[in-house]
N, C-alpha and C positions, 0 to 999 in steps of 0.2 A: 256466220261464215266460217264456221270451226271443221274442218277436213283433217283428215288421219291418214300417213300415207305411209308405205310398208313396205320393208326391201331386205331380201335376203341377198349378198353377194356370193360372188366366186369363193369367200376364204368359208362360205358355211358352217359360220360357227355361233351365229345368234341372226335374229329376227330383229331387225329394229322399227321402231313405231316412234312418228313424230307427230305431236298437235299442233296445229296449226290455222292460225286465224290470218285471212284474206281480207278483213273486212277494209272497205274503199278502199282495194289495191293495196293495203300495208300488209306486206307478210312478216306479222309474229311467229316464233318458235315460244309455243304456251306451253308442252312437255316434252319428254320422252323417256321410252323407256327400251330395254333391250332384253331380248326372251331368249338365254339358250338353246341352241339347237341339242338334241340326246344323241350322248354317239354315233349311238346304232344309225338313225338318219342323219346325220353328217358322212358315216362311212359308207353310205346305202346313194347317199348324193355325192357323191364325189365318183361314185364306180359309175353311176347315168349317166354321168358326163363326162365320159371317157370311153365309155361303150355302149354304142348306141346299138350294137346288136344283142344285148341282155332283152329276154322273154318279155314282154308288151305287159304284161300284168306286171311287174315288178313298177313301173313307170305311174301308171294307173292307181297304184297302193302307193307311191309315194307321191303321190297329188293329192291322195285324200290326206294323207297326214302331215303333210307340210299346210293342207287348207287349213286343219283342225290348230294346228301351233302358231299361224297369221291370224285365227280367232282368238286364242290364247293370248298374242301380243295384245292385240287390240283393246280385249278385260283387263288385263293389268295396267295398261296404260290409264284405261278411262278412271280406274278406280285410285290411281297415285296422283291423277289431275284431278278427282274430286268432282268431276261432270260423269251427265248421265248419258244411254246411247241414243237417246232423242235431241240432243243438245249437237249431234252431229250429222253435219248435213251429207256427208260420203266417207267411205273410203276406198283409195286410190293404193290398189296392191300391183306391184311389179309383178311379187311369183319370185319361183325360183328358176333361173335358166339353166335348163339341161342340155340342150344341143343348139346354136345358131350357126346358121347358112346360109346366108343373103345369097350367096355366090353361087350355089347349084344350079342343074337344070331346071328342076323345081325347086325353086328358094322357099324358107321357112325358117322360123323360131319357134322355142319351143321355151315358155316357161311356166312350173307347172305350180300348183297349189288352190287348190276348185274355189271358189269364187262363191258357189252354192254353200259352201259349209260356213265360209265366213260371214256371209251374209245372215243364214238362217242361226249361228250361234250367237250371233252380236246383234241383232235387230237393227242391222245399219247397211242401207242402198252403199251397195262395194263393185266398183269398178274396176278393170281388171285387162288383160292381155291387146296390152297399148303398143305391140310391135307391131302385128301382123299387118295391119289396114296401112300401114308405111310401105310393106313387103309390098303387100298387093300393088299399091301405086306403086311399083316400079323402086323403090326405094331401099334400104338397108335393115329397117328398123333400129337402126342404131347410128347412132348413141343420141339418146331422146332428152340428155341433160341440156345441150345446151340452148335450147327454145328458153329452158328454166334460168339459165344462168344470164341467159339476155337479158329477161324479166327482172331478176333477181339484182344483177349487179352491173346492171348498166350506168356508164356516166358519159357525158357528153365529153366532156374534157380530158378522157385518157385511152389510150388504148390498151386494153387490157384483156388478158389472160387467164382464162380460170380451167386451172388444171384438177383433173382427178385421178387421183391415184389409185383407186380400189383395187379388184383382180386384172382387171383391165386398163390405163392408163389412158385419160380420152381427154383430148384440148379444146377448150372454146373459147373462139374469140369475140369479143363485146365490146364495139366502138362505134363510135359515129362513122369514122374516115372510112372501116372495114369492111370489106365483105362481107357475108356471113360467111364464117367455116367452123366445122366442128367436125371433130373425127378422132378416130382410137389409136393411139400413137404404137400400141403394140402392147407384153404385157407390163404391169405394176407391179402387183403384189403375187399375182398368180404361181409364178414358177419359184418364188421363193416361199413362198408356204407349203408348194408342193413337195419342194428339195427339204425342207426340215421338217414337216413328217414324216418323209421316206428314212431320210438318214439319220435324225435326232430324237424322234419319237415326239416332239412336239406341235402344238398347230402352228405355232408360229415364232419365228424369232422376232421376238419382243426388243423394242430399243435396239435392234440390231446388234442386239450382245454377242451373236455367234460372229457373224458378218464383221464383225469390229477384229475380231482376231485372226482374217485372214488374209491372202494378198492376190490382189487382183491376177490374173491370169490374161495376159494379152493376145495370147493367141487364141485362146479360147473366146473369147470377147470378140474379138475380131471377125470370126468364122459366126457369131453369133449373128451379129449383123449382118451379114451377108445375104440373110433371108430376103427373098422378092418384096415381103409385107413392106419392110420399112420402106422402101423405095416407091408405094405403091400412090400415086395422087390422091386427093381427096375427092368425093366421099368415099371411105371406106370404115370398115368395124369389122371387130373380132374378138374373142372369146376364150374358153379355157379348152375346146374343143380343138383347138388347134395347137396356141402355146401351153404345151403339158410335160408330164415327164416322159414323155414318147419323143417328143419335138427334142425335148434337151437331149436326152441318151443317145438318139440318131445324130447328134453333133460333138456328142463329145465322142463315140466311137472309140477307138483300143487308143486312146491319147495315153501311152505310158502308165504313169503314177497315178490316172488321176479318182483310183477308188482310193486311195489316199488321203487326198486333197479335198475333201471336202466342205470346211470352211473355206477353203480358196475359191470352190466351185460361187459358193453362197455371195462370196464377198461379190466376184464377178458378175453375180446374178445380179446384185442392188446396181453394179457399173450398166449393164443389158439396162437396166429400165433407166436412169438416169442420163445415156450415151442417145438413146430412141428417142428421146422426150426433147431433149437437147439439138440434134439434126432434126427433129420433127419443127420445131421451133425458128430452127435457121431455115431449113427450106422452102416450111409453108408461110410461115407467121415473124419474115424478120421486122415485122413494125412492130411489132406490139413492145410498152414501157414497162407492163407491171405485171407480172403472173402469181394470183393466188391458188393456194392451196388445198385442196379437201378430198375425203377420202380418209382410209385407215394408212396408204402411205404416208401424209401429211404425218403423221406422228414418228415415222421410221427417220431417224436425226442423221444415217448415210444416204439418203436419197435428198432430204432437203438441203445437207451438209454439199451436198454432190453437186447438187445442180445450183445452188447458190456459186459454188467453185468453177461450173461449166459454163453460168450463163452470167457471169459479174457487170455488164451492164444492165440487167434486168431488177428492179425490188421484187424479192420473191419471201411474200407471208401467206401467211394461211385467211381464209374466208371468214375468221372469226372478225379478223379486222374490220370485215365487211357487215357483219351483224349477223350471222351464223354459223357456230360452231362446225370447223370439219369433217366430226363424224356425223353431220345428219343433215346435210346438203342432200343426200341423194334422195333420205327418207322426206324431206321435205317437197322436192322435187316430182316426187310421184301424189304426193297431197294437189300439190297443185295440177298437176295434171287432172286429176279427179276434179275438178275445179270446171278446169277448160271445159270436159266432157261434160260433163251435167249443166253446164251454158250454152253450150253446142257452139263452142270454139277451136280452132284447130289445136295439136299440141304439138306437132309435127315440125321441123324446120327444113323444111324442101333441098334449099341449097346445101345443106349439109348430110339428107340421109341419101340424098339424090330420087326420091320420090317427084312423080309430077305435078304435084302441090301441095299446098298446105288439105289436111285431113282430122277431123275430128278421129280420133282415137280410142279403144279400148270399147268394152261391153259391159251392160250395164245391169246386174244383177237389185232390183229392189228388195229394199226391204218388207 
């Protein structure tokens, strides 16, 4: 019962691959490992998802080569675990999201990386574009973690929250007393990685070392929130196609100083995902006792520093406490979905992507 499950995020900067054993229901985390993404396609993915009117071949060519580097994860993976590609019974690849829509006349997702190449380079049945058949029923396609986080870290005796932080910031709640709800609280990581590429030349501020030097900006924060999103009920989701640097520059507007300001801008960027996360929590989810962690926000020390300070009745640690390291929740999460599908079990959580049932998910490329 060894599954291998694959997930490039919004910050597009490496491919990660988790091993993962199912066997009777126990999910072990057996490896992982993480494949830099090459500039060129990190820069080449960041402009598709952001412009969705760029020439249909450019799209096309960056399916085949993000397919070719989620076979790539896949061999170094198997070969640093010391197993063969017989020894694995699937893999479960997200892809790379370029454009999501739920919301259109014609709703759609799009994430791309061909399924056909990872398949045929790695000798291993790879399952693959686990949003759409959600769309189709009526649903969101998103956010597909939290089916996983039910499974994953459910307890009778608490109600509990398992937040993630990635590009996107998405909550699930997992208790006995609870409803099911899961939904995208708005962005995480997204717009501050975007803000210190543009203005730093880095991919990311690391430990919030820039972030750390700046001072929150309240009206700017203020005006931030004011978006329709955050107020919007659950189910909903959303992506980097909406919160981007188009979304921020449109708000920040001739504000004075503030090409100045841009540690300030940053600092107020980690307040934006901390302030959403936080009213996302009080409005939808004021039961919940415990909120974990995961995600590459989990490691950002003003976001966890932040909401430990916003939300002080809540214990807020990270997922490792729970028996899986933060960074590979999601990679894990798509293994198991591969799982579901190749048992022909749903992967879907209805009540949450607002689809009209539960649905087996994704397509299924053999090997």
């Amino acid at each position: 019962m060894l599954f291998i499950g694959l997930i490039s995020g919004t910050s597009v900067d490496a491919v990660d691959a988790a091993l993962v054993d199912f066997d009777e229901e126990r999910i072990r985390l057996v490896s992982t490992s993480s494949t830099p993404i090459p500039d060129s396609l990190r820069h080449e993915l960041h402009a598709l998802a952001q412009s969705p009117d760029l020439p249909a071949h450019r799209f096309w060519k960056a399916d085949v080569q993000i397919g070719g580097l989620f076979a790539d994860a896949v061999q170094a993976l198997i070969a640093s675990a010391g197993v063969e590609a017989q020894d694995i019974s699937a893999i479960g690849s997200h892809g790379q999201t370029v454009w999501h829509a739920p919301c259109e006349p014609y709703p759609f997702t799009v994430q791309i990386g061909d399924a056909n190449i990872i398949a045929e380079r790695t000798g291993i049945t790879t399952v693959c574009d686990f949003r759409r058949r959600d769309i189709a029923a009526g649903g969101e396609g998103a956010p597909l973690a939290p089916a996983f986080h039910r499974a994953a870290f459910f307890e009778e005796s608490i109600e509990r929250g398992i937040l993630n932080l990635g590009g996107i910031a998405n909550l699930s709640v997992v208790g006995s007393k609870s409803p099911p709800l899961g939904f995208d609280t708005g962005p995480g990581n997204t717009l501050l990685d975007a803000f210190v590429r543009e203005h730093f030349g880095r991919p990311m501020d690391r430990d919030a070392e820039l972030a750390r030097t700046g001072n929150t900006i309240t009206s700017l924060l203020d005006a931030l929130l004011l978006d329709a999103y955050f107020d919007r009920p659950p189910p909903k989701s959303t992506g980097r196609e909406y919160f981007n640097s188009t979304w921020l520059s449109h708000r920040i507007g001739n504000r004075g100083d503030m090409a100045q300001r841009s540690r300030d801008i940053l600092r107020t960027l980690c307040e934006l995902t901390v302030e959403s996360v936080a009213k996302a929590i009080e409005r939808f989810a004021p039961h919940i006792e415990e909120v974990y962690l995961c995600g590459g926000g989990a490691q950002n020390p003003l976001l966890t520093e932040g909401l430990a300070k916003r939300l002080p009745r809540l214990r807020i640690e990270t997922t490792e406490r729970l028996g899986i390291h933060p960074e590979w929740v999601e990679a894990v999460a798509f293994a198991w979905l591969a799982m579901r599908t190749l048992a022909g079990k749903s992967g879907n959580a209805p009540d949450m992507t607002g689809a009209k049932g539960e649905r087996i998910l994704g397509g299924i490329y053999r090997a």
